[in-house]
C-alpha positions as CSV (number, residue, x, y, z in Angstrom):
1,X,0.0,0.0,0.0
2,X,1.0,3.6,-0.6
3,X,0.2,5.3,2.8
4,X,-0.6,4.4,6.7
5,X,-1.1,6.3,9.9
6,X,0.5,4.7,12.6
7,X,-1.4,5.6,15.8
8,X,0.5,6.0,19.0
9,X,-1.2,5.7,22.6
10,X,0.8,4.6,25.3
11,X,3.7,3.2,23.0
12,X,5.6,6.4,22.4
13,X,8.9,4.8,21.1
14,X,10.4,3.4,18.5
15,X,12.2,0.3,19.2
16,X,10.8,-3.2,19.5
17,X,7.3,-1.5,18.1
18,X,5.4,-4.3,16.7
19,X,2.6,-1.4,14.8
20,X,5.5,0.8,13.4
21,X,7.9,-2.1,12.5
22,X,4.6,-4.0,10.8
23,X,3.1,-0.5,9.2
24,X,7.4,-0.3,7.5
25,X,6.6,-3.9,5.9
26,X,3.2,-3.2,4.5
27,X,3.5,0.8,3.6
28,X,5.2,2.8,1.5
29,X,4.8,5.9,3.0
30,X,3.8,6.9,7.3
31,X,2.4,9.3,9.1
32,X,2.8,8.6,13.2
33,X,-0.1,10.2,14.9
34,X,-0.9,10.7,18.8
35,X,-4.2,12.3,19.1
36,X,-4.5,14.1,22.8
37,X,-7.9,13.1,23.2
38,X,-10.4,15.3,24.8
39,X,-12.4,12.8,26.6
40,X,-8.8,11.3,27.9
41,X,-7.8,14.7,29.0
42,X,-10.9,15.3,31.3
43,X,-10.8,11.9,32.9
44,X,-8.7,10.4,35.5
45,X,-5.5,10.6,33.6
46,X,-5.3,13.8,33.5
47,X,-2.9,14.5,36.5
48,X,-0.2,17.0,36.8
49,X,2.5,14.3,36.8
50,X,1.1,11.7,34.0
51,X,0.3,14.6,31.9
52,X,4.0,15.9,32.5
53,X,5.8,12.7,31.8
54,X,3.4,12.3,28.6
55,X,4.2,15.8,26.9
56,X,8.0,15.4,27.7
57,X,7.4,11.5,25.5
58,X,5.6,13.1,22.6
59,X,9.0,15.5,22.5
60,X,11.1,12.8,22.8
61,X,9.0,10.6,20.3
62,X,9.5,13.4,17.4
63,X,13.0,14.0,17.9
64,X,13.9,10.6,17.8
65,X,11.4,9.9,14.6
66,X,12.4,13.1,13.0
67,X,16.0,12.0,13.2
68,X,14.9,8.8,11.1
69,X,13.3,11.3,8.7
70,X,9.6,10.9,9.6
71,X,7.6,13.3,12.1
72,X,5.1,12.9,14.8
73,X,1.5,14.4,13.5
74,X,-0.6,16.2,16.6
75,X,-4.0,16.0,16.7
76,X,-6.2,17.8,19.4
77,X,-9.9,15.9,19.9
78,X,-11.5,12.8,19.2
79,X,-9.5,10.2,18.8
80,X,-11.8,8.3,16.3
81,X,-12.9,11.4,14.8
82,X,-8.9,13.3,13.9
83,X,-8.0,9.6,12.6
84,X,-10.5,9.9,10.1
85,X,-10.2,13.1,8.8
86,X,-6.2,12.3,8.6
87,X,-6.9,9.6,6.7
88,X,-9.4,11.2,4.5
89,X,-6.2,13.9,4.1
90,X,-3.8,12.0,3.1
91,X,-5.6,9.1,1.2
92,X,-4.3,6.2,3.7
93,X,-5.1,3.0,3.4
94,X,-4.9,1.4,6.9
95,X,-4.0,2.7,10.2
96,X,-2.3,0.4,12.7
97,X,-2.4,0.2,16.5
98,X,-1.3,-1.0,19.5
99,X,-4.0,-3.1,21.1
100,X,-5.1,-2.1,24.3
101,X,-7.0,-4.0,27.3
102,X,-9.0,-1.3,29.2
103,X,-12.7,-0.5,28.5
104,X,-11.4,2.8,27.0
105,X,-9.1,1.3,24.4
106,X,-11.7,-1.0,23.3
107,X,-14.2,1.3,23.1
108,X,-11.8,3.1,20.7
109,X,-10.6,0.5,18.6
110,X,-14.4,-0.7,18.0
111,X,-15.1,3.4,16.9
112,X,-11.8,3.3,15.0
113,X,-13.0,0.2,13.1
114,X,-16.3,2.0,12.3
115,X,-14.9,5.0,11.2
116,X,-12.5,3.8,8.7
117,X,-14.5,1.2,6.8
118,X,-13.7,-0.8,4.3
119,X,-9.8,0.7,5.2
120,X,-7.9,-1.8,7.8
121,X,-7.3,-1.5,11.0
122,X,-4.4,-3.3,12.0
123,X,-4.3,-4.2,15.9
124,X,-1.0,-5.6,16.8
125,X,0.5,-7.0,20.2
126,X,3.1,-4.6,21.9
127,X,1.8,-3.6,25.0
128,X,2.1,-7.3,26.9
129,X,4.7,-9.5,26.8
130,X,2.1,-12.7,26.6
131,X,-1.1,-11.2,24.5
132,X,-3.7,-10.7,27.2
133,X,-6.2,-13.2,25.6
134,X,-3.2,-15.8,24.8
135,X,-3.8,-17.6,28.0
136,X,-7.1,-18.7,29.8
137,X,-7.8,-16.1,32.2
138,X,-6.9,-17.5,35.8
139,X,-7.2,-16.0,39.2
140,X,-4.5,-17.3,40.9
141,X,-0.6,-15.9,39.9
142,X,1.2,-19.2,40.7
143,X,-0.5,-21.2,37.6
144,X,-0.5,-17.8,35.5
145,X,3.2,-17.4,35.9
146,X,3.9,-21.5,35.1
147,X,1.6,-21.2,31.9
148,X,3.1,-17.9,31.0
149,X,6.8,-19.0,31.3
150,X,5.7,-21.3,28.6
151,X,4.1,-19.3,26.3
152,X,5.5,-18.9,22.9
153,X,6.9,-14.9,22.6
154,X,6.9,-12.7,19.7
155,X,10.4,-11.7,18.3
156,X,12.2,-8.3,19.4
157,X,11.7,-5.2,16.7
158,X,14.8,-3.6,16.1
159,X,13.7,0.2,16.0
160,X,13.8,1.3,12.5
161,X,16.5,3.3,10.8
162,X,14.5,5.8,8.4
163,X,11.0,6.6,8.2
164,X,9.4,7.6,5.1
165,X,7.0,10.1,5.9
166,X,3.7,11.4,3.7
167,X,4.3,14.9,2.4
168,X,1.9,17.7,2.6
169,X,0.6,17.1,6.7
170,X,1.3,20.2,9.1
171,X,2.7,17.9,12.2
172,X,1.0,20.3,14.9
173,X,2.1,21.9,18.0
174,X,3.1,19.7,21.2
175,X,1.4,22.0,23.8
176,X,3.1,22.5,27.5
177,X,1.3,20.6,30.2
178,X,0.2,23.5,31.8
179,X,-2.5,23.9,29.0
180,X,-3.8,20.6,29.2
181,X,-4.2,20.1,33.1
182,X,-4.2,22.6,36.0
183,X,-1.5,22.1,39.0
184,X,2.0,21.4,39.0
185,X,4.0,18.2,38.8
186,X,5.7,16.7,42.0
187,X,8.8,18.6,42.2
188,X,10.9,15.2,42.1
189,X,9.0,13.5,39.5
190,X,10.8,11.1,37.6
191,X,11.3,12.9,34.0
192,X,9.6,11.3,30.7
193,X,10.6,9.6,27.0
194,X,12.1,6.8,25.7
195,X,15.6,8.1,25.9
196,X,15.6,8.6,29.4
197,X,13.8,5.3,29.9
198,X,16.2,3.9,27.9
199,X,19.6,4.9,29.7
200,X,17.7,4.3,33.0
201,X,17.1,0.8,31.6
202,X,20.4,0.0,30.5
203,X,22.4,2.0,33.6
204,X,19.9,-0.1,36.0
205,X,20.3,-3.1,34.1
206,X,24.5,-3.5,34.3
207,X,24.2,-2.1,38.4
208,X,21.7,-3.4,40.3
209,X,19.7,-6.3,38.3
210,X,22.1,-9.0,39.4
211,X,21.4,-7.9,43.3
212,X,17.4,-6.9,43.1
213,X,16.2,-10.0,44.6
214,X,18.0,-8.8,47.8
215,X,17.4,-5.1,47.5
216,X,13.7,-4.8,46.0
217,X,12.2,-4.5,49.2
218,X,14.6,-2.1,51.0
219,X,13.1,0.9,51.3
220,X,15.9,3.1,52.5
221,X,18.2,1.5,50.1
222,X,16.0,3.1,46.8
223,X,17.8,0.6,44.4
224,X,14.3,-0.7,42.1
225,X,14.6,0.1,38.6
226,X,11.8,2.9,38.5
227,X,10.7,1.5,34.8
228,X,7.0,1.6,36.1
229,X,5.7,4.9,34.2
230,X,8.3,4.5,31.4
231,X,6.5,0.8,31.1
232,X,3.1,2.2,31.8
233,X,3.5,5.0,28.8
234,X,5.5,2.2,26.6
235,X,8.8,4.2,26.3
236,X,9.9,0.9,26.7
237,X,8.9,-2.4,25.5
238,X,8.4,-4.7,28.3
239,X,8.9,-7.6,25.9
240,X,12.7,-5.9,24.9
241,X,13.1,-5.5,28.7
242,X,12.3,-9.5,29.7
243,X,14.6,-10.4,26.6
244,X,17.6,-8.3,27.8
245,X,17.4,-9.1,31.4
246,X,16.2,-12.9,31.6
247,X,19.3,-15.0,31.5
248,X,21.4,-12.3,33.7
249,X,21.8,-12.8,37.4
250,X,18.7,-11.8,38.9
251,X,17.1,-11.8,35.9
252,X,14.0,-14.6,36.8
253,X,13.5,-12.3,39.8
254,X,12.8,-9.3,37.8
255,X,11.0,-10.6,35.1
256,X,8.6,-12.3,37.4
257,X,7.3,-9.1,38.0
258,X,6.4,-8.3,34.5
259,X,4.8,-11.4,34.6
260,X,2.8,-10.4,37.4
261,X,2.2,-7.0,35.3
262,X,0.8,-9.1,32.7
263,X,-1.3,-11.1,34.9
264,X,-3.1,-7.5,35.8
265,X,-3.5,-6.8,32.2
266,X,-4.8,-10.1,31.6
267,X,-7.6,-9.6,34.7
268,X,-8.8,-6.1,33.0
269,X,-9.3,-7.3,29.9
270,X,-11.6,-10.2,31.3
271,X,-13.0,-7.7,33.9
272,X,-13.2,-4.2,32.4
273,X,-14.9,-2.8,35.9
274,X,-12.1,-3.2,38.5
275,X,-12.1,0.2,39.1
276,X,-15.3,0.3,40.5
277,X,-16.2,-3.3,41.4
278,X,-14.9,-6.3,43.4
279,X,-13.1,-8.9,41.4
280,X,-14.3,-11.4,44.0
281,X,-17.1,-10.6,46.8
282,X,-15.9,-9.4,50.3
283,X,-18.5,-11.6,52.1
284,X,-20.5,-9.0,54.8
285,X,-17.6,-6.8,55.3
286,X,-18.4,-3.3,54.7
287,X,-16.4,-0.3,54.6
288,X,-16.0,2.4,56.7
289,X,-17.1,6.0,55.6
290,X,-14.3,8.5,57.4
291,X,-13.3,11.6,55.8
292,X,-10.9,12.2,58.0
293,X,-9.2,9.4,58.2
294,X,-9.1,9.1,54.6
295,X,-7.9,12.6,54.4
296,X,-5.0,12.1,57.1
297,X,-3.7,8.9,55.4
298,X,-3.4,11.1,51.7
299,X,-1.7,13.7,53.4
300,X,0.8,11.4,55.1
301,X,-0.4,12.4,58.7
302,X,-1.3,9.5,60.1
303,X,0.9,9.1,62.8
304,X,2.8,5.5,61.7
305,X,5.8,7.0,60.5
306,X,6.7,4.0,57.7
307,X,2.2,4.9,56.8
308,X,3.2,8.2,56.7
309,X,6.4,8.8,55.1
310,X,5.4,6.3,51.8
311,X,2.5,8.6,51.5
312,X,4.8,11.8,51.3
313,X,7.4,10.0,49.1
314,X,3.9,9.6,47.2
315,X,3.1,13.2,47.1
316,X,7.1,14.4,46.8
317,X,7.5,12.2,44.0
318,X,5.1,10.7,41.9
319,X,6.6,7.4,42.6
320,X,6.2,5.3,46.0
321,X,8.5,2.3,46.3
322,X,6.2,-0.9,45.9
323,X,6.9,-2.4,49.5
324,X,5.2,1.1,50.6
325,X,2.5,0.6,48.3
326,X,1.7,-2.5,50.3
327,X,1.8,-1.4,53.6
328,X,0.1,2.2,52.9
329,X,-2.8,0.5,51.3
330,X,-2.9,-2.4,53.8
331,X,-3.3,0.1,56.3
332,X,-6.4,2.0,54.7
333,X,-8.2,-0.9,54.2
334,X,-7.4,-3.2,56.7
335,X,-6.9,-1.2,60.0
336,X,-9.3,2.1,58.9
337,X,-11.1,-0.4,57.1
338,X,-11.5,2.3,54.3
339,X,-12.7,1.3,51.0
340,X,-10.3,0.4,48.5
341,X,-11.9,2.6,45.6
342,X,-11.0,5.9,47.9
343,X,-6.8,4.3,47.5
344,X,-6.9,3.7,44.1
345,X,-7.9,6.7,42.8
346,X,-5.7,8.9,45.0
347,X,-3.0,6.9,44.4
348,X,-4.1,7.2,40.5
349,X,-4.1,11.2,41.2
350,X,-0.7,11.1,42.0
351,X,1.5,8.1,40.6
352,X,3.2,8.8,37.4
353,X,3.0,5.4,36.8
354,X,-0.8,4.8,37.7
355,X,-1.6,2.5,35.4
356,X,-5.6,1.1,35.5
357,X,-4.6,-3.3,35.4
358,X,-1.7,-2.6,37.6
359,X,-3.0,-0.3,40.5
360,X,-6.8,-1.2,40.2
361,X,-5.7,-5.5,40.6
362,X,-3.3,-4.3,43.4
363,X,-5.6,-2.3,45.4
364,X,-8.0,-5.6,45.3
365,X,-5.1,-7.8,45.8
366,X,-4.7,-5.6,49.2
367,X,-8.7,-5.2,50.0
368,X,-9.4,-9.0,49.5
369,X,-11.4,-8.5,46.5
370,X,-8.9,-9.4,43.9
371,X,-6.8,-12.1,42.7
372,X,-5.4,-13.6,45.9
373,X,-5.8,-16.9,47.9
374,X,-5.3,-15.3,51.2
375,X,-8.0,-12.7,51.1
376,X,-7.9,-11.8,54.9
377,X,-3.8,-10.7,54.3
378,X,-2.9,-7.8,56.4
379,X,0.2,-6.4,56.7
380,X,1.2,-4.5,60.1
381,X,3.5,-1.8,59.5
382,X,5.1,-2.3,62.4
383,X,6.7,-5.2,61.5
384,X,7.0,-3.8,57.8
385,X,8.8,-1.3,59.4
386,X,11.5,-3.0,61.4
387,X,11.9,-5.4,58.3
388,X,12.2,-2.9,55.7
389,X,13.0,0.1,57.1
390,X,15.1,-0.7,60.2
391,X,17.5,1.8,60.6
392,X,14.3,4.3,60.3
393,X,16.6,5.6,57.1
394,X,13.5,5.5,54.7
395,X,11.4,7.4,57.3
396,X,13.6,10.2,58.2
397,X,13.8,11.0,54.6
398,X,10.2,11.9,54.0
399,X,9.4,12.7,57.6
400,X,12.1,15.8,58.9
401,X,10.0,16.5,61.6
402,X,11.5,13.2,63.2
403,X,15.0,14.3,62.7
């Protein structure tokens, strides 16, 4: 064919793209699109930090494209709706995607598929490692994880060396994040694109991968990779990511939590209301209704230092180490006995990494409600404390006032 749109959502790079690399094979000429949709903007991803990270990938996204000779087109709207008027523009003949697993990215690849046709729309595998619907969906991890080390894999996608770019289409204007969202980033929010991501990736990779099954869960230490949100916006591929680090020393370790990332995606896909439903019933548990004790826990005032210092590393940050995550939401739900749905979505106000499969399935994984054979786990930060945390190192730093 003569020309496609390649349409990027939360795959803004260009190596190991399955879309781009299959759009090369089939199409003469491209034209990469990201649409900032309107509906997208107004909903819960638009946060100071998410909407930060996201402008600074677009950036890095058209530099590195327009150093292979192609550009990144910048659409404003409706998703469904800027697609096809690009396509009517430029007389293209498919448009291929990056298939999603929420409710929201279904929703728009059925409306893309209406509005283009008898034109193609080519959804390909890139966001997974394991396709979401290439397994049965289970509910335990243990049989997920032994039926997903098994599972065949998709080869690696070199990232392209030129781009041949359609002629005649005004590439738009990447706006600032200040005029998409109101607020201001965290002032130590972890900074955006796929090169950053990428010389995170491979500096984290050759210094700490071969210890992170000792250091993962030290909090003071700080030593995880921090590949969350550059995962969660696909800077980086988590298929490239398993290749590179599975045969290194602590390489199984690692990888085991994409695995588990999978395993979330997998559950959304089957279950497209785990934001607002239980995966599994609670029994006659109810939850508690107390604004103030929901407000004290956001703001990190708690009075359980290792409670309250991962919920100011939360608000200082963007970021909140994952052994933090635990306790934090163990103690909202289990010991205020606050509903989970009241976590999530803070947590989703502020993580730069909030990600619907992953914090959604975590938040129920905590509450009881989710994919866990232990539904009555409670962690007591106490003992998380001394464990983690116990030279009080991790605390300190997010709580002065204790100095």
């Amino acid at each position: 064919m003569d020309t496609a749109i390649v349409l990027f959502t939360s795959d803004l790079r260009v190596h190991d793209h399955p879309a781009l690399r299959e759009a090369l094979r089939r199409a003469r000429d491209l034209v990469p699109l990201f649409v900032l949709d309107q509906a997208i903007l107004r909903s819960w991803f638009a946060t100071p930090n998410r909407v930060g990270f996201l402008v600074e990938a677009l950036r890095d996204l058209r530099d590195n494209l327009r150093s292979r000779g192609a550009d990144l087109v910048v659409r404003r709207g409706d998703t469904a709706r800027e697609v096809g008027k690009l396509v009517q523009g430029v007389g293209a003949e498919a448009v291929f995607v990056s298939g999603g697993v929420t409710r929201t990215a279904r929703d728009r690849e059925e409306r893309l598929a209406a509005t283009l046709g008898r034109r193609s729309l080519v959804v390909c595998d890139g966001t997974t490692i394991v396709a979401p619907d290439a397994l049965k969906t289970y509910k335990v991890f243990t049989p997920y994880w032994n039926a997903w080390r098994e599972a065949p894999r998709r080869p690696v996608e070199r990232a392209p060396a030129t781009v041949r770019h359609a002629t005649g289409v005004d590439p738009g204007e990447i706006p600032d994040a200040a005029v998409l969202v109101d607020g201001r980033p965290a002032p130590e929010v972890i900074p955006g694109g796929e090169t950053e991501a990428r010389r995170r990736f491979n500096s984290w990779g050759r210094g700490m991968l071969g210890r992170y099954d000792e250091i993962h869960d030290d909090l003071a230490a700080d030593d995880t990779s921090k590949l969350g949100a550059a995962l969660h916006f696909g800077c980086l591929s988590a298929r490239e990511v398993e290749e590179r680090f599975i045969d290194r020393p602590g390489g199984e370790a690692f990888v085991r939590q994409l695995c588990w990332r999978d395993f979330h995606h997998q559950t959304v896909r089957a279950f497209p209301s785990i934001t607002t439903q239980d995966y599994r019933p609670r029994g006659r548990r109810r939850w508690r209704d107390d604004p103030e004790a929901l407000e004290a826990w956001k703001a990190g005032r708690t009075g359980l230092p290792i409670v309250d210092a991962g919920m100011r590393q939360l608000l200082a940050t963007g970021w909140m180490h994952n052994r933090a995550r635990m306790i934090t939401a163990s103690f909202l739900c289990r010991h205020l006995g606050v509903d989970w749905r009241c976590g999530g979505r803070h947590f989703m106000d502020h993580l730069v990494d909030g990600d619907i499969a992953n914090n959604y399935a975590n938040w129920q994984w905590i509450a009881g409600t989710g994919n866990d054979t232990r539904p009555n786990r409670t962690f007591n930060p106490v003992r998380q404390a001394k464990r983690f945390d116990p030279s009080g190192e991790y605390v300190r730093r997010y709580l002065p006032e204790l100095t």
